[in-house]
C-alpha positions in Angstrom: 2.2 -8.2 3.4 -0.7 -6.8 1.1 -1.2 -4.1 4.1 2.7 -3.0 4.2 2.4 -2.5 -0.3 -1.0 -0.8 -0.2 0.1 1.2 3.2 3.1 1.9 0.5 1.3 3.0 -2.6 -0.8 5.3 -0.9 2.2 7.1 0.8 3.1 10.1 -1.6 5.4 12.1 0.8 8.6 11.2 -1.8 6.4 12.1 -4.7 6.2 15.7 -3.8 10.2 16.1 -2.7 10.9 14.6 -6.7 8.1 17.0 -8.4 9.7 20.0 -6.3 13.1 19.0 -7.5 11.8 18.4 -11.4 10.5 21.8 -10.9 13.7 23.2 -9.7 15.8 21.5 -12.4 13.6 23.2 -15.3 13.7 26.7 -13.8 17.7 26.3 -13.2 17.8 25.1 -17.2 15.7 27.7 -18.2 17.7 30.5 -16.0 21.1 29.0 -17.5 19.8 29.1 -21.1 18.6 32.7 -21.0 21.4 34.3 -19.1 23.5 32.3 -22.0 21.3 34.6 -24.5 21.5 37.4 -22.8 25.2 37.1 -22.1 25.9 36.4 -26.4 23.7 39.3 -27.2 25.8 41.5 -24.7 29.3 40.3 -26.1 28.0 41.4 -29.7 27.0 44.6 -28.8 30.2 45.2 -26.6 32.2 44.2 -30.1 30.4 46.5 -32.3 31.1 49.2 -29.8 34.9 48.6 -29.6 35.0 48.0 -33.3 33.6 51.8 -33.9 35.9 53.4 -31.0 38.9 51.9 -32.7 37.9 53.1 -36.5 
């Protein structure tokens, strides 16, 4: 039995698949929240040009 848990501690071949994904999940939240930035600053400037046009 204390063979089949230290056979298990060693094994890390899950503990990369997780990091990987961790890593994934932070770039998606980072991509989302910038293109959220980018997509508000666009909007504002879009506003300020259709407010001129129509004055």
């Amino acid at each position: 039995m204390t063979k089949v848990f230290a056979r298990f501690m060693k094994d890390e071949s899950g503990a990369t698949a997780i990091e990987y994904g961790l890593i994934a999940a932070l770039i998606a939240v980072a991509a989302i929240t910038a293109m959220g930035l980018v997509g508000n600053g666009l909007k504002n400037t879009f506003d300020e040009v259709q407010t001129e046009l129509n004055s």
